[in-house]
C-alpha positions in Angstrom: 0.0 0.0 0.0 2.7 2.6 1.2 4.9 1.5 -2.6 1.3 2.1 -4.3 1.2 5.6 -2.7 4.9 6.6 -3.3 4.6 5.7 -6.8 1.3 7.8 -7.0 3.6 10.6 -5.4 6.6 10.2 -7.9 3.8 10.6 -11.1 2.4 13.5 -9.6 5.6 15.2 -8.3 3.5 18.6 -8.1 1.9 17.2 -5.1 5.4 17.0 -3.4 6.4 20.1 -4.6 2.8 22.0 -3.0 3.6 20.6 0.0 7.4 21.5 0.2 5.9 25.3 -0.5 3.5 25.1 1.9 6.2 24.1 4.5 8.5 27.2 3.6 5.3 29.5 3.7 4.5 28.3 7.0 7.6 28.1 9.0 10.2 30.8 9.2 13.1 27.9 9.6 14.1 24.5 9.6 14.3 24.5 13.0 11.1 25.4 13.8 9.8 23.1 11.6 11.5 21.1 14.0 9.9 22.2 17.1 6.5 21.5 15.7 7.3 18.2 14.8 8.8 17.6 18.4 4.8 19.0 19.4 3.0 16.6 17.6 4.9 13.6 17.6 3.1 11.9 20.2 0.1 11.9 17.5 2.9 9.1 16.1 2.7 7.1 19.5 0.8 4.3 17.6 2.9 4.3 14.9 5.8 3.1 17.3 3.6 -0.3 17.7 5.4 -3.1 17.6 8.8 -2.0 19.1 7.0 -2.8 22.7 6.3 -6.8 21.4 9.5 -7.2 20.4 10.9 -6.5 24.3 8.6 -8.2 25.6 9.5 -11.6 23.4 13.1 -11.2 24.4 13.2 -13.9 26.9 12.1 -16.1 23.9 15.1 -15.7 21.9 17.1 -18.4 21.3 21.1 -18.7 22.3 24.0 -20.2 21.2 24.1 -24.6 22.8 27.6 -23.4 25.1 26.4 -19.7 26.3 26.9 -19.2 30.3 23.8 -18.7 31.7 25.3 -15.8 33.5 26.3 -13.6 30.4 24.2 -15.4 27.1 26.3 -14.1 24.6 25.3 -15.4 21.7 21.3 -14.5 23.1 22.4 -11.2 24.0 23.6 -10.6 20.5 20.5 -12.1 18.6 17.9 -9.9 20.8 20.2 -6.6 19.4 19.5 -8.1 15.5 16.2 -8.8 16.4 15.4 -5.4 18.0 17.8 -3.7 15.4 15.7 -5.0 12.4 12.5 -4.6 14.3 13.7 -0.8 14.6 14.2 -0.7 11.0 11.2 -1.7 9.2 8.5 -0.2 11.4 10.9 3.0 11.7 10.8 3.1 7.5 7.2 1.6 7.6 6.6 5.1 10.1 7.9 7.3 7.9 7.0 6.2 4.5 3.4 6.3 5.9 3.4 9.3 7.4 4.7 11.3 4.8 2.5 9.8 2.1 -0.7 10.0 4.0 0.1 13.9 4.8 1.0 14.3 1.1 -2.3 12.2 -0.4 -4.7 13.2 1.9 -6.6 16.4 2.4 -6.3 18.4 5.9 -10.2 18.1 6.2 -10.5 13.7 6.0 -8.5 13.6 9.2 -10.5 15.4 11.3 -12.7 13.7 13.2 -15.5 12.0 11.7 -13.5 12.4 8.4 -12.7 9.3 6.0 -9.2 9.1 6.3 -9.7 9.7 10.3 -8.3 6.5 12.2 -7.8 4.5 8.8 -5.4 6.5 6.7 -3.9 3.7 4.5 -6.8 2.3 4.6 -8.5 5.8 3.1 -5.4 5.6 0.4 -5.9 1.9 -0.2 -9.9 2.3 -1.2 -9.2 5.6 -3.1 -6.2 4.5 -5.3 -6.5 0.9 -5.9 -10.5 0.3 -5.6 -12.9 -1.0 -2.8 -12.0 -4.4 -3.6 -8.5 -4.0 -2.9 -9.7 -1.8 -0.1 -11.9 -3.9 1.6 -9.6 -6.8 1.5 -6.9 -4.4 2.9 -9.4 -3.5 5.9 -9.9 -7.3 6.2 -6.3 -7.9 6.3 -6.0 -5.1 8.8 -8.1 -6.6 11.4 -6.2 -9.7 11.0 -2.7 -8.3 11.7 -4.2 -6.6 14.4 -5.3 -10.2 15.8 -2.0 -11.6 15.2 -0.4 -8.5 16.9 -3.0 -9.3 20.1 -1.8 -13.3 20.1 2.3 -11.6 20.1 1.1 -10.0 23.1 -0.5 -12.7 25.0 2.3 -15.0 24.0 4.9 -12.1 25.5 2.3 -12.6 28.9 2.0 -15.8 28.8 5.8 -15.7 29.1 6.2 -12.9 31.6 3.9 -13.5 34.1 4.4 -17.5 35.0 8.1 -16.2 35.3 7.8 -13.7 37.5 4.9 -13.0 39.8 3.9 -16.4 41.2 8.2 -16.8 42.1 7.3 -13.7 44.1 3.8 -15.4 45.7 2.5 -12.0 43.7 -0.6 -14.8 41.9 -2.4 -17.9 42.8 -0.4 -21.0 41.6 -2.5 -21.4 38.8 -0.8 -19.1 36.7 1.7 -21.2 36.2 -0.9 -22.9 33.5 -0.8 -21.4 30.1 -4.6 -22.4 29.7 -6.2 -20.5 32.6 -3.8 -17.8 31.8 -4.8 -17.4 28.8 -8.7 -17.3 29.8 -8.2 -14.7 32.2 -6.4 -12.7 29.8 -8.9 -13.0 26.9 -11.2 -12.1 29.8 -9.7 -8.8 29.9 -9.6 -7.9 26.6 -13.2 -8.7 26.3 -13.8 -6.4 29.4 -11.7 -3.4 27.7 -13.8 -3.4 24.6 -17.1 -3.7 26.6 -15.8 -1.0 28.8 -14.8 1.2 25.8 -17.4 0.0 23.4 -15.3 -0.8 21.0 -14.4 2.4 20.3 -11.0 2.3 17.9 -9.6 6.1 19.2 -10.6 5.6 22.9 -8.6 2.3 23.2 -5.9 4.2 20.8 -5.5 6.5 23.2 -4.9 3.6 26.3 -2.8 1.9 24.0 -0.4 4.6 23.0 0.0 5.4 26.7 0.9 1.5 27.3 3.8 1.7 24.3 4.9 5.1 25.5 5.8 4.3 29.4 7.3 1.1 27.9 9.3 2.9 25.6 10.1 5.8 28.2 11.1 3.4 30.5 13.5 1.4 28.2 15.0 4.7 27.3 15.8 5.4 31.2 17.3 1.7 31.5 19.8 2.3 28.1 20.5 5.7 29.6 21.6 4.4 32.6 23.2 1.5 31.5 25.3 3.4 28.8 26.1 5.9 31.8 28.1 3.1 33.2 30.2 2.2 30.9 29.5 4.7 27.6 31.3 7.5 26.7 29.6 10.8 27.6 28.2 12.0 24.0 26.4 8.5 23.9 24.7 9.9 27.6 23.4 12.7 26.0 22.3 11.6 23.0 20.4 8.7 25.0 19.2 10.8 27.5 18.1 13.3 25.0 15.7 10.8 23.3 14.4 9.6 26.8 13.8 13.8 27.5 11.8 12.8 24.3 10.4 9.9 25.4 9.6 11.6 28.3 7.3 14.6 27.1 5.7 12.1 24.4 4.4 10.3 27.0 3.4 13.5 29.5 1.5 14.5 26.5 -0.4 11.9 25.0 -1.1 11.6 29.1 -2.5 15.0 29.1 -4.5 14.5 25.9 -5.4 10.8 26.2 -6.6 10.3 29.7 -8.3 7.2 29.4 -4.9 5.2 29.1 -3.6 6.6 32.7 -7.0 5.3 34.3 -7.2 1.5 32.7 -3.1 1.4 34.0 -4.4 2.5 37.3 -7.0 0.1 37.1 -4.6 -2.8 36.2 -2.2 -1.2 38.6 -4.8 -1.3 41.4 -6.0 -4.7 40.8 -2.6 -6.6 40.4 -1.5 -5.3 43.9 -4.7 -6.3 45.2 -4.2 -9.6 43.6 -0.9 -10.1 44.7 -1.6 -8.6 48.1 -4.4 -11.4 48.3 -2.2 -13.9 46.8 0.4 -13.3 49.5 -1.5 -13.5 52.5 -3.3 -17.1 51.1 -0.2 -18.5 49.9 2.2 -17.7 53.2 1.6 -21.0 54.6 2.9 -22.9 51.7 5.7 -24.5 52.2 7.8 -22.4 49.8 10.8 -24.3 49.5 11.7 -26.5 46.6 14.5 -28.1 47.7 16.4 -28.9 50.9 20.3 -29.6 50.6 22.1 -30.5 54.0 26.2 -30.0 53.6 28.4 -33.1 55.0 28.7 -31.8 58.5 24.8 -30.9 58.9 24.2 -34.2 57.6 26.6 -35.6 60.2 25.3 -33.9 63.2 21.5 -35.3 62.3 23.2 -39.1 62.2 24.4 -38.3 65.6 21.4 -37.3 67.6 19.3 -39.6 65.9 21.2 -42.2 67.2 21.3 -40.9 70.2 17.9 -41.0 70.8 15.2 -37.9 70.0 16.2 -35.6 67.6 15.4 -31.9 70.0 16.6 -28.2 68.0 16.3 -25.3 69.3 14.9 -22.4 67.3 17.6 -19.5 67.8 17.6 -15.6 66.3 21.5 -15.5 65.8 22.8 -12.1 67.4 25.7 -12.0 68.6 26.5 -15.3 68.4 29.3 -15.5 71.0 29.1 -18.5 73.9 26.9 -16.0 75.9 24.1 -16.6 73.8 23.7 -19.8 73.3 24.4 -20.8 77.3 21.6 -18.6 78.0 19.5 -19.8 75.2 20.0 -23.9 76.1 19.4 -23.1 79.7 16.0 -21.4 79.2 14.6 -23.6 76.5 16.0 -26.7 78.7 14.2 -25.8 82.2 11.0 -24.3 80.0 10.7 -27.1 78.2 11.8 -29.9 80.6 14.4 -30.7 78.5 16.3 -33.9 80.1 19.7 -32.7 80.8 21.5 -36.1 79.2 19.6 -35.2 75.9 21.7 -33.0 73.4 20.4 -30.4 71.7 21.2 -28.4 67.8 20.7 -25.2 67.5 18.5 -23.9 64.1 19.3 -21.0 62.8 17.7 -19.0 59.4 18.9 -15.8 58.2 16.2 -13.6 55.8 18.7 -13.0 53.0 15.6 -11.5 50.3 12.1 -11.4 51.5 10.5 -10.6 48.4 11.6 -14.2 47.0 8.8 -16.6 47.6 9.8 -20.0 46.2 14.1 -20.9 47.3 16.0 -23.9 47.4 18.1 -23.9 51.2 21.3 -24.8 51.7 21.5 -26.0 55.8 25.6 -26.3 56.2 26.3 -27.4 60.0 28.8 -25.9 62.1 29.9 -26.3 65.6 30.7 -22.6 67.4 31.4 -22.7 71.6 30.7 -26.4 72.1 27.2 -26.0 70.4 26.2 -28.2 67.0 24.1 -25.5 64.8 22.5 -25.6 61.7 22.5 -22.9 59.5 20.8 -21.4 56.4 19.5 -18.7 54.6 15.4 -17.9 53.4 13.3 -15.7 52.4 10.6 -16.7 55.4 11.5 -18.1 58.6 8.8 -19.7 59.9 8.5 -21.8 56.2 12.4 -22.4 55.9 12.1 -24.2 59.5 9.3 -26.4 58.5 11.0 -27.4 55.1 14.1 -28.3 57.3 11.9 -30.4 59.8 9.9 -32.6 57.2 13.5 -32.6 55.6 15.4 -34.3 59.1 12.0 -36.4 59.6 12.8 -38.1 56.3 16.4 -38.3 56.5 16.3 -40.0 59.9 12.8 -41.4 59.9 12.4 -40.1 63.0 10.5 -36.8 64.0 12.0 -34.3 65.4 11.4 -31.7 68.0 11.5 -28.0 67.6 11.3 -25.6 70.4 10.2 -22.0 70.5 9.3 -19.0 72.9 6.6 -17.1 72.4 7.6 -13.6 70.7 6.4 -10.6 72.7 4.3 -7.7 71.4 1.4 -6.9 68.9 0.2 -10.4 66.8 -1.0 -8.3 64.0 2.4 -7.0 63.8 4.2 -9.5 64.1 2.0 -10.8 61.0 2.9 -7.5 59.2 6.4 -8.4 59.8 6.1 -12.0 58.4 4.0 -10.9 55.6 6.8 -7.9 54.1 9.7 -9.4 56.4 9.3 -12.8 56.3 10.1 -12.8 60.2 7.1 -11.9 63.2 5.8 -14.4 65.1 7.4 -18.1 63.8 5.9 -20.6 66.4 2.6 -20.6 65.5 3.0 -20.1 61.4 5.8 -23.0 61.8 3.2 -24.9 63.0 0.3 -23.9 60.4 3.1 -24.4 57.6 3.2 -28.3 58.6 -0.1 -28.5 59.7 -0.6 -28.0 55.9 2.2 -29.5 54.3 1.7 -32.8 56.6 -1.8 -33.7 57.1 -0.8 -36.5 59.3 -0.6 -35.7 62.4 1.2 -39.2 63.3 4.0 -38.0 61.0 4.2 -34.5 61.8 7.5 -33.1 63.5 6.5 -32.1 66.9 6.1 -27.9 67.6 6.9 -27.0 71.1 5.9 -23.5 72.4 5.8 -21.6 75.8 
């Protein structure tokens, strides 16, 4: 369609010529031919379509058999083809279009309600080349524009199962690509219901979506070339994100619709994950328990020494102070026989915001004690995997002792929900209550 139009343009070169005369009659200078441009390019938002799928399918491209996973070189340098020719065509599909539409077109068919308003090529493809040609142009319109929607659910069906539910931020389920996929058809449904199928209102929405992707890639090279870039590649990157930046504060300003579905879908994911969080947090959350030689060791020992008892211990200072004072409570509290020996447990919250981890429990003996060590991202869940994880190893189950924590239990929730510390005992127990429905083979939870 565009070739058709350019070759209509190079048989009629007086139209060209009109139009270069109506630019030097209208504008005193190149350069503020420049500005203008600058004020209406986010009218061009939609024209950037495309760039925005291309990121979002990046995790899809393939790599090279021997690439490290720690630095995918050969991945790293396909994505940079693929977005380099993506960046290509659509910029020369942009610009072609553009400038034969403004040519070909009267002023008075964009306006609204105009012919050529919301369907230029399509105006061009009916008016130069027939309504048959045009109508199957419209046709295959809609049917890019399908293919386009199936990109972007394929870039979410990648995306989400990734990320959120490895941050407990969505039910389990959206792990499945099928339900996914529902819910997300779902939406669109809703978003042409709620805009009744109106193509500019969702235009606008959609614009805003590719912009603050775009705007925020910008800000990402920016910084990233900051690092290690000379400085004339800084400025030149961070004067397209200025760019990037005003497109998007203006197509805001003029297309409000866009800001309130993001806040909507904004609103609703941290509901959903805020939901998600709170129902999920007595999962067990740990895929994998991995016990070094000496851990492993110690276990051996006091299982064949009779029960298996561990004492739950907040590491602090960790000097021989601690741990005399901590034995001797948890012993005359909990009528600990004095013969019986005793390991100390010990989890560290390295990242809270992970909600899935695989532990690593390394043993070591500090002062005369035998302790067990790891990092999690939730204490209360780490100590329950490590339990279930002893009971199996030994086939005996093993005690765990606690004190209650002082203060506020909603606060202590709080903590445990953004923390992943608070209040351990009694979500220790809930975690295995779960986990093990049988109470016969549940580790024994010991709390005063």
């Amino acid at each position: 369609m565009v070739t058709v139009a350019l070759e209509h343009l190079v048989a009629n070169p007086d139209l060209v010529v009109n139009w270069q005369q109506l630019l030097t009659t209208s504008y005193s200078s190149p350069l503020a031919m420049v500005a203008v441009a600058l004020l209406v390019f986010p009218k061009l938002a939609l024209g950037l379509s495309g760039f925005e799928t291309g990121v979002a399918l990046m995790p899809l491209v393939r790599g090279g058999p021997d690439d490290p996973p720690e630095h995918p070189r050969r991945r790293i340098a396909n994505t940079r083809k693929l977005l380099t020719t993506a960046a290509l065509i659509m910029s020369g599909f942009l610009i072609t279009s553009s400038f034969a539409t403004t040519v070909l077109i009267p002023h008075q068919e964009f306006e609204e309600g105009g012919q050529a308003s919301g369907r230029a090529l399509a105006f061009l493809a009916h008016e130069y080349l027939g309504g048959g040609f045009g109508t199957v142009y419209d046709l295959s319109t809609i049917g890019i524009l399908w293919f386009a929607g199936a990109s972007a659910m394929a870039g979410l069906l990648n995306i989400v199962p990734r990320y959120l539910p490895r941050y407990g931020m969505a039910p389990e389920w959206t792990r499945a690509v099928r339900p996914l996929a529902l819910a997300f058809t779902a939406i669109a449904f809703a978003i042409t219901v709620l805009f009744r199928a109106d193509v500019e209102a969702q235009a606008g929405a959609y614009a805003t979506g590719v912009l603050v992707l775009m705007f925020s890639a910008a800000v990402a090279v920016t910084l990233s070339v900051r690092r290690r870039g000379p400085r004339s590649a800084v400025l030149a990157f961070g004067l397209i994100t200025l760019v990037f930046a005003y497109t998007t504060i203006a197509n805001v300003i003029e297309r409000p619709d866009g800001v309130k579905i993001a806040s909507f879908f904004i609103a609703a994911i941290l509901v959903t994950s805020l939901i998600s969080r709170v129902t999920r947090a007595t999962e067990l959350r740990v895929t994998k328990v991995e016990l070094d030689r000496t851990a492993r060791r110690f276990l051996e020992e006091a299982a064949g020494k009779g029960e298996i008892r561990i004492i739950a211990n907040e590491p602090h200072a960790r000097d021989i102070l601690e741990y005399v004072e901590k034995e001797h409570e948890e012993r005359q509290r909990h009528q600990i026989p004095p013969d019986d020996s005793v390991l100390f447990l010990e989890v560290t919250v390295a990242d809270p915001s992970e909600f899935e981890a695989q532990l690593q429990v390394s043993g070591e003996e500090r002062h005369g004690y035998r302790i067990l060590r790891m990092e999690s991202s939730a204490v209360p869940n780490a100590i329950a995997a490590v339990l279930l994880d002893i009971r199996d190893l030994t086939g005996k189950r093993p005690h765990i002792y606690f004190d209650w924590t002082e203060g506020n239990p909603v606060a202590h929730l709080v903590r445990f929900l953004i923390f992943g510390s608070g209040e351990v005992a009694p979500v220790t127990r809930e975690v295995l209550r779960e986990a093990e429905p049988d109470l016969d083979q549940r580790p024994f939870v010991h709390v005063v």
